[in-house]
C-alpha positions as CSV (number, residue, x, y, z in Angstrom):
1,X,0.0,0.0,0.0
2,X,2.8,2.6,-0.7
3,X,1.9,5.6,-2.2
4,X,3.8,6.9,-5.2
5,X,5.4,9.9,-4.9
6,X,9.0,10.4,-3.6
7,X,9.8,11.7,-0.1
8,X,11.6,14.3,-1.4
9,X,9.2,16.0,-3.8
10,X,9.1,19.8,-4.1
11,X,5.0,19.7,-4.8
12,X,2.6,19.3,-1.9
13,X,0.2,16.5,-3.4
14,X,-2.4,18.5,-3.0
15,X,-4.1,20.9,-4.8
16,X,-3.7,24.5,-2.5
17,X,-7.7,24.8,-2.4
18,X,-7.8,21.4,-0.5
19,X,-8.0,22.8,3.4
20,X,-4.9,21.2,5.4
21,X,-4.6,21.3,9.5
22,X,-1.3,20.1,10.4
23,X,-1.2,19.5,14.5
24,X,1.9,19.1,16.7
25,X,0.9,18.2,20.2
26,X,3.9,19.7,22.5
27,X,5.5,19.6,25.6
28,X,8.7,21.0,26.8
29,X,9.5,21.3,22.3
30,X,10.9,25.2,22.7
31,X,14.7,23.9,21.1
32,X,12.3,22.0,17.8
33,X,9.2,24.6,17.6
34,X,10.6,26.9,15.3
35,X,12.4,25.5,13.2
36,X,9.6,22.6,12.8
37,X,7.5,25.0,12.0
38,X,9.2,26.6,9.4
39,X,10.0,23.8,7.8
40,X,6.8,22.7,7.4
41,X,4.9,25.9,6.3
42,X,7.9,25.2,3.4
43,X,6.6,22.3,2.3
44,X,3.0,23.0,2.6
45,X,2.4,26.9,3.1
46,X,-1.5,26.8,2.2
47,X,-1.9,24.8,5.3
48,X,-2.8,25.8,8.8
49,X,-1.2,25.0,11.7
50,X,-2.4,24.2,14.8
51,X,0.2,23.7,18.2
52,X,-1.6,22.0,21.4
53,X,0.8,23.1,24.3
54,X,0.1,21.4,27.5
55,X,1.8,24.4,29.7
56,X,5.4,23.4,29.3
57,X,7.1,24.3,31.6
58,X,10.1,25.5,29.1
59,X,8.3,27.8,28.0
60,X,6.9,25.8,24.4
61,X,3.5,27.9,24.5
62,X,4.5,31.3,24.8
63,X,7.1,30.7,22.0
64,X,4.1,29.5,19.5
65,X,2.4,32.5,21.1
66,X,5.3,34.3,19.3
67,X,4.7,32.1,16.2
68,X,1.2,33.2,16.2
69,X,1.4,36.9,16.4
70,X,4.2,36.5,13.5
71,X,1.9,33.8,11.4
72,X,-1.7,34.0,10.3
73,X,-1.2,30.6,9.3
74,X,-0.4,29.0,12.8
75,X,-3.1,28.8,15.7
76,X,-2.7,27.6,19.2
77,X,-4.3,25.6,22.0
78,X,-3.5,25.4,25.2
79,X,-4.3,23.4,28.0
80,X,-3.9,23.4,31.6
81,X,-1.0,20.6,31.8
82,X,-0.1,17.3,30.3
83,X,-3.0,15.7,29.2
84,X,-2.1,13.4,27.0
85,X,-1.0,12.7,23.5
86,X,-4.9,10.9,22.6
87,X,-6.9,13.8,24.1
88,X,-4.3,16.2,22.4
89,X,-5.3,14.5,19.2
90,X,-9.0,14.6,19.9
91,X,-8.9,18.4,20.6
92,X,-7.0,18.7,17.2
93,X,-10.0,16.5,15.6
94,X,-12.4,19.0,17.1
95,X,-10.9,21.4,15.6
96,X,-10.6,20.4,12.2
97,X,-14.2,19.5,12.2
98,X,-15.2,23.3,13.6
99,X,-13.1,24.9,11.0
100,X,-14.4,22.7,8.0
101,X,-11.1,21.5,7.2
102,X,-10.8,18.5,4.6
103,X,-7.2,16.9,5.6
104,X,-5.3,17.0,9.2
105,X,-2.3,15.8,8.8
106,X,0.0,14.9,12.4
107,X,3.5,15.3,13.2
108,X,5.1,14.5,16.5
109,X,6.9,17.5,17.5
110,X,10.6,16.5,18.2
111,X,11.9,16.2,14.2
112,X,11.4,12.4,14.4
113,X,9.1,13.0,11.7
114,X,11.1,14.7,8.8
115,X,8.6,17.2,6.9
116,X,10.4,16.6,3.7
117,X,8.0,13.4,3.6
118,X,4.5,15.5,3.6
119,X,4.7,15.8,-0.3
120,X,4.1,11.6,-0.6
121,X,1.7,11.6,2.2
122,X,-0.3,13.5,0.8
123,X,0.3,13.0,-2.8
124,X,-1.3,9.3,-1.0
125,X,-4.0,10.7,0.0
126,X,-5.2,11.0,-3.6
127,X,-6.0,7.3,-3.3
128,X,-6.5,6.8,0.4
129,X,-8.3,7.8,3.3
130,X,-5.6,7.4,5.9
131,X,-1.9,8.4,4.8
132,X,0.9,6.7,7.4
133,X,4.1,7.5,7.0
134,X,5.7,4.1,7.4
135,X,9.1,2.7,9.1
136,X,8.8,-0.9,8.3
137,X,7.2,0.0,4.3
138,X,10.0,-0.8,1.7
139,X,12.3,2.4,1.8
140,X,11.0,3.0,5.5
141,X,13.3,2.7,8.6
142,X,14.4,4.7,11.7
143,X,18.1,6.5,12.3
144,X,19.6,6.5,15.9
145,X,16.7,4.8,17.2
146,X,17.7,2.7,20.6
147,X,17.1,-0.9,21.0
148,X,14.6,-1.0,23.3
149,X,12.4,1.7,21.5
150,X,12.5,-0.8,18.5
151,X,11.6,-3.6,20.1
152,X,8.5,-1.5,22.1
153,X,7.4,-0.4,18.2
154,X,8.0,-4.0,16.7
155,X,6.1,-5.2,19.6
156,X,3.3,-3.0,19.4
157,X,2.5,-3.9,15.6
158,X,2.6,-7.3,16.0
159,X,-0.2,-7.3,18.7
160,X,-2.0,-4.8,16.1
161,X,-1.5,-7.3,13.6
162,X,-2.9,-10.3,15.4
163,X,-5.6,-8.1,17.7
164,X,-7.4,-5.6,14.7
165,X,-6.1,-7.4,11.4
166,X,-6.1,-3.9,9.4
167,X,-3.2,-5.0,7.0
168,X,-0.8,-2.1,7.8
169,X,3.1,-2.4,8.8
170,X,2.9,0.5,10.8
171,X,0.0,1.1,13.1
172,X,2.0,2.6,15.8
173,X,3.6,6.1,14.6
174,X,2.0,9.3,14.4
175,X,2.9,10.7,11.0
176,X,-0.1,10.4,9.6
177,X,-2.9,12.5,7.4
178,X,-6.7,11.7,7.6
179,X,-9.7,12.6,5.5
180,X,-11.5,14.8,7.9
181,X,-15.0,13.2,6.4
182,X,-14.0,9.9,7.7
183,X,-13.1,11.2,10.6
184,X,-16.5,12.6,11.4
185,X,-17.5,9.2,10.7
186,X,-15.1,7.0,13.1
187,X,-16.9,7.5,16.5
188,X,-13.8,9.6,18.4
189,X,-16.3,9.9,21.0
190,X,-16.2,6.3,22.3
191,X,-12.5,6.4,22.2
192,X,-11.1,5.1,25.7
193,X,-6.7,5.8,24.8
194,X,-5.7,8.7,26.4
195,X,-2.0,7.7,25.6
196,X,-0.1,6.3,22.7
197,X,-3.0,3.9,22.2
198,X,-4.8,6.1,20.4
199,X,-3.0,5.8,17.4
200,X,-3.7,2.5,16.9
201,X,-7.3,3.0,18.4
202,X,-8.0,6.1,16.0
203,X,-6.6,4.3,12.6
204,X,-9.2,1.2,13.5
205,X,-11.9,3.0,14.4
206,X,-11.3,5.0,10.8
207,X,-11.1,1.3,9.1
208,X,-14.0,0.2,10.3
209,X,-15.9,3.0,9.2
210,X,-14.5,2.5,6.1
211,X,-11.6,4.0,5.4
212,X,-8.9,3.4,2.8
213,X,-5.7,2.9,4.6
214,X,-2.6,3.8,2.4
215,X,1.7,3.5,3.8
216,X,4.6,5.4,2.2
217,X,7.8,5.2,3.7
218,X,9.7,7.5,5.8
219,X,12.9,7.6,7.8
220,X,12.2,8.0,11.7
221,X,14.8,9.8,13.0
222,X,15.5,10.4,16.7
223,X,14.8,13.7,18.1
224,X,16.9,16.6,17.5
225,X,16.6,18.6,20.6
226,X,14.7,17.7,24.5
227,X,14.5,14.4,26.2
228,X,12.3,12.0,25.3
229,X,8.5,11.6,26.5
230,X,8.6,7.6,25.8
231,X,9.5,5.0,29.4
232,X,8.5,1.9,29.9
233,X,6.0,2.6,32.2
234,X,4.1,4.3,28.9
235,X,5.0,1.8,27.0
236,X,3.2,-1.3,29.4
237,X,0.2,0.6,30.1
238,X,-0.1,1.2,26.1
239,X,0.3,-2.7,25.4
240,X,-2.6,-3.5,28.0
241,X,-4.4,-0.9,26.9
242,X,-4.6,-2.4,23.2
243,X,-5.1,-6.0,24.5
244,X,-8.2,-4.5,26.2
245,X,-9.6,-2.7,23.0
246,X,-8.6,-5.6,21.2
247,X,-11.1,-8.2,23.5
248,X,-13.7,-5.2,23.6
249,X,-14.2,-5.4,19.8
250,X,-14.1,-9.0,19.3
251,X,-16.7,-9.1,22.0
252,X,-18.8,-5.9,20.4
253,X,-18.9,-3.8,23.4
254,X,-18.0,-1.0,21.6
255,X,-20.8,1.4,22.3
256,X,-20.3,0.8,26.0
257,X,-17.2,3.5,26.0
258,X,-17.7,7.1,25.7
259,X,-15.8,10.1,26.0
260,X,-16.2,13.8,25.3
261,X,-13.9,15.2,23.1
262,X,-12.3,18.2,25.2
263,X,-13.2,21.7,25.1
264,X,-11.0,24.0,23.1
265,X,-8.9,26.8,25.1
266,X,-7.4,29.4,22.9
């Protein structure tokens, strides 16, 4: 299911009257925010972009304040404290749907997730609903990754495999770009991950509503700047978490789970 285009591509994929959200959920990211953000307003400067700052304590949210007063293009959220990458995302989904957006595309916020890859995920996204940019695709990897993180990620796709059976290599990373329509469509409010669950919980609910999942590879590459927000405490409660969502569905107690998608705080 690789899309197309090469990584490296100076067009977008996308037409500029296609409406793009691109969200970074941050916390303590003051050494990547600029320059992440400048980067990708490069390789997509039609788009919008959207920062969810969970009051870092470095001082993350008053530099995309900065950004924002400098920018028409980039918007901020922020929140009260760390919250959580899953009700970050939710709060991002809320947004695109209140701004009519058609795309929002995801990037972690650290430079794992080289922009120069946004051209082929969304030159995908011609043919899919879902866009993932993919380490374990053909021409996917990961650069200075540790050993342990590898085997966490390897780990994580192989229970995905076996518990959801959606056919993807990489159900685990967050570089991804989804067709706001299906979104709408995919039941967020039912969602129980609060954590790095929900990437595999999101992309399944978006499959079974129907959604065309599509992979082009990328290289992961380790953070540039800040410490890691990944331990193996994370990591465990992640694994049970999918193991749970995984016995829910194949028992159809689905519609037992709910949960509000948080209120937006400019």
């Amino acid at each position: 299911m690789q899309a197309g285009s090469q990584p490296d591509g100076e067009n977008s994929g996308v037409s500029p009257a296609v409406r793009l959200l691109v969200t970074l959920a941050t916390y303590n990211e003051r050494d990547n925010l600029r320059a992440l953000s400048e980067e990708i307003l490069s390789k997509v400067p039609f788009a919008q972009l959207l920062v969810i700052d969970d009051n870092s304590p470095d001082g993350t949210g008053k530099l995309a304040d900065e950004l924002k007063a400098a920018d028409p293009r980039i918007d901020v959220i922020h929140r009260s404290g760390k919250l959580g990458l899953g009700t970050a995302m939710l709060a991002a989904c809320k947004y695109a749907f209140e701004n009519e957006f058609d795309f929002l595309l995801n990037l972690d916020a650290d430079f794992s997730h080289p922009p120069r890859f946004i051209p082929a995920i969304l030159e995908g996204m011609k043919r899919n609903d879902v866009m993932i940019g993919s380490r374990y695709t053909p021409g996917g990897g990961t650069e200075n990754w540790p050993l342990s993180r590898k085997i966490i990620s390897r780990s994580v796709n192989l229970l995905v495999r076996i518990l959801f059976g959606m056919g993807v290599r990489d159900a685990s990373g967050a570089f991804r770009c989804y067709r706001v329509s299906k979104l709408r469509q995919a039941k967020l409010e039912r969602i129980w991950s609060r954590g790095y669950s929900f990437q595999q919980e999101v992309l399944y609910r978006c499959f079974r509503a129907g959604s065309k999942l599509g992979e082009t590879p990328i290289i992961f590459e380790n953070r540039r700047a800040g410490v890691s927000k990944v331990n193996l405490r994370e990591a465990v409660r992640s694994l049970s978490m999918l193991v749970f969502l995984g016995i829910r569905y194949r028992l159809g107690l689905d519609h037992v789970a709910k949960l509000s998608l948080p209120v937006l705080s400019h």
